[in-house]
N, C-alpha and C positions, 0 to 999 in steps of 0.2 A: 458406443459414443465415446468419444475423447474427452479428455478432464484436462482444458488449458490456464494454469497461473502464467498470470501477469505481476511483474513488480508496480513498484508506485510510480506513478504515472505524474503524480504532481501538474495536474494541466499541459503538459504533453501531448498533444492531440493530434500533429503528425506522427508521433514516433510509435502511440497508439495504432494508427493507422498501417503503420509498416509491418509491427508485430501481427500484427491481424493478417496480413498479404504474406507473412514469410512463415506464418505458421498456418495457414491455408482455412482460418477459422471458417466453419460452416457453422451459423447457429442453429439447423437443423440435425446435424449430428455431433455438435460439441457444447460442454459446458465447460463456460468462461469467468475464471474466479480471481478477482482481483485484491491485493494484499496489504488495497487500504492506503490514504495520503492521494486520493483521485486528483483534488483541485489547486489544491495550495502552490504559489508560488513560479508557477511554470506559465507561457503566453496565451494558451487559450484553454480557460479551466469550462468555456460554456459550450465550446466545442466538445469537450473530453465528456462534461453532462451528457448532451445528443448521443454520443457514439455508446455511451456507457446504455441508453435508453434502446437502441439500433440494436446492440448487441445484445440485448436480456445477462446482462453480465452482475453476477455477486461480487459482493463485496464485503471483505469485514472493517471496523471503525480504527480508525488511523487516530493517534494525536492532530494533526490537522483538521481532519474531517471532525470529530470533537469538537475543536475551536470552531469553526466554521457552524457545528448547528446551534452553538453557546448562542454566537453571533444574530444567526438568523432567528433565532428564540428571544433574543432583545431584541429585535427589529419586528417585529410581530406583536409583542407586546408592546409597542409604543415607545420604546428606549432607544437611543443612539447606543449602537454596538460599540462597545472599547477597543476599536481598529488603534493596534499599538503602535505596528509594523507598514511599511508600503508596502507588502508582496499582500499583508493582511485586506489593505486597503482595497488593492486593485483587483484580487478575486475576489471581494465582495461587493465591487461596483460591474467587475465581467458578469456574475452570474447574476445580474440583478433582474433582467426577462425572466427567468425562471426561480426564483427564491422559495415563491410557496410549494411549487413540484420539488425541488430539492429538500423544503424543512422534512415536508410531510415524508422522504422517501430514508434519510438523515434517521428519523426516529423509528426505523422499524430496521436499521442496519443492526446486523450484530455482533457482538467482540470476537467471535471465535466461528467458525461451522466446522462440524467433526463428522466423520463417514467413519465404514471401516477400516476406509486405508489410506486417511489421513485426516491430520488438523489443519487447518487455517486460520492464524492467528495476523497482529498486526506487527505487533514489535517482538512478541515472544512467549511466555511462561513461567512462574517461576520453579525453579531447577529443583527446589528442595520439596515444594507442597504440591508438585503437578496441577493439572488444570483446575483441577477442581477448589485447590486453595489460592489461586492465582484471582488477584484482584483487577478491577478495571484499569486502576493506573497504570498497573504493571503491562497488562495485556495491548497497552497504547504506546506502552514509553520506555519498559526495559531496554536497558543495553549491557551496561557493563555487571558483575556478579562478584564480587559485591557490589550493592546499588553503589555508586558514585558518580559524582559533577563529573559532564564533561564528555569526551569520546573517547576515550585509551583506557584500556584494560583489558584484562579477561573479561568474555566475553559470558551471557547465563548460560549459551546452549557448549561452554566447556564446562560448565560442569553441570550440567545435564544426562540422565542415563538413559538410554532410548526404551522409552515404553511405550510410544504412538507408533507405527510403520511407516509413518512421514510426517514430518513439520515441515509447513512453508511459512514462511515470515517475510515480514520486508524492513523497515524502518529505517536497518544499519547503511546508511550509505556509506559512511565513512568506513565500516567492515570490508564492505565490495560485496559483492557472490561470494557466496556461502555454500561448497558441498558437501556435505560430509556423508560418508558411504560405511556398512555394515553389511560383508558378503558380499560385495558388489554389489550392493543396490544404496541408493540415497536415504538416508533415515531424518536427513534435515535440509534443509533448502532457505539461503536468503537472497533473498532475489532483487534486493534492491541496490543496483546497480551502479546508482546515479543518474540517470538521465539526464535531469533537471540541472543536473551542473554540467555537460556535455561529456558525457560518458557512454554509458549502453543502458538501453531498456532490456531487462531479462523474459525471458518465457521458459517454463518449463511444458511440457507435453506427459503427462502420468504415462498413459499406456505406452507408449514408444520411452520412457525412459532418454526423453530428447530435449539439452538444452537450445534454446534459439534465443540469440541475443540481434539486435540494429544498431546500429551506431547514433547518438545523441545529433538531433540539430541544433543544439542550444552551444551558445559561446559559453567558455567553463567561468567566468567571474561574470555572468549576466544576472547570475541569481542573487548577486550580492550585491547588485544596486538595486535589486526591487525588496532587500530583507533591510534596506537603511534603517 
């Protein structure tokens, strides 16, 4: 069986659709692990639910996906969600057919899944405590090391010393794709590419050691009239 990561999808549901046709996904002989940030943001986050159900595809917890089950957690309790943002807005009135299959699906995701030959994290690790002192924040929302505002800096996984055989991560978009290699083989992988801002969705393939990217349908300043 094949081991296929997907970057963040961010409601992306054709480009979903492409990655799946150009990386030949069978869900009878492959599993499909995605790196978290599914819905937020992107034009069809209720579509990307379906395909995400189609496909029997993992997932570990994004900072969006987070906000998102906060959301659907007050809304179930009888509360109006604190929709701050329009991009917040409109994937929580897209997925609204399906809310309860999402809460209930939301709280049994998990921050990390670890095999032997590799981790799957959302945004990262931190570089000094490894997994095991890595808190939830961290595990949703690191980027730069030291923690700081903002998107510029060193990055956690530079100063990181490989002791997993693989990390896949996604979050950095502003990073780009992330490879880094040890003996010729990848010891880290960020996979989130951009889409969402009209870039590439990424795929990795484990056993073929094969990257496969599509090219984004999204216009690249579309996302920032739904983030007003």
């Amino acid at each position: 069986m094949r081991t296929i990561f997907v970057g963040d999808l961010h409601g992306c549901a054709a480009e979903f659709e492409d990655i799946l046709a150009a990386t030949a996904y069978d869900q009878t002989a492959d599993h499909l692990l995605l790196t978290g940030d599914a819905f937020a943001r992107g034009p069809d986050p209720l579509k990307t639910w379906r395909l995400i159900q189609e496909t029997n595809a993992k997932i570990v917890l994004g900072n969006h996906d987070a906000g998102l089950l906060l959301h659907l957690e007050e809304s179930a309790a009888g509360r109006d969600p604190k929709l701050k943002k329009a991009d917040q807005r409109y994937t929580f009135a897209e997925l609204e057919p399906a809310h309860g299959e999402i809460l209930a699906w939301l709280r049994q995701v998990p921050l990390y899944i670890e095999t032997e030959g590799f981790l799957l994290v959302h945004a990262g690790i931190n570089p000094e405590k490894g997994l095991g002192g890595t808190h939830r924040e961290e595990f949703i929302t690191i980027r730069t090391w030291p923690p700081a505002k903002g998107y510029t800096g060193r990055r956690w996984h530079d100063a990181y010393q490989p002791v997993h055989p693989l990390i896949v991560f996604g979050h950095d978009a502003p990073g780009g794709l992330v490879v880094k290699e040890r003996d010729d083989k990848p010891y880290l992988l960020g996979l989130d590419s951009g889409c969402v801002y009209g870039n590439q969705l990424s795929a990795y393939i484990l056993e073929e050691a094969r990257l496969v990217q599509v090219p984004s349908r999204q216009q690249k300043d579309e996302w920032l009239q739904r983030d007003a």
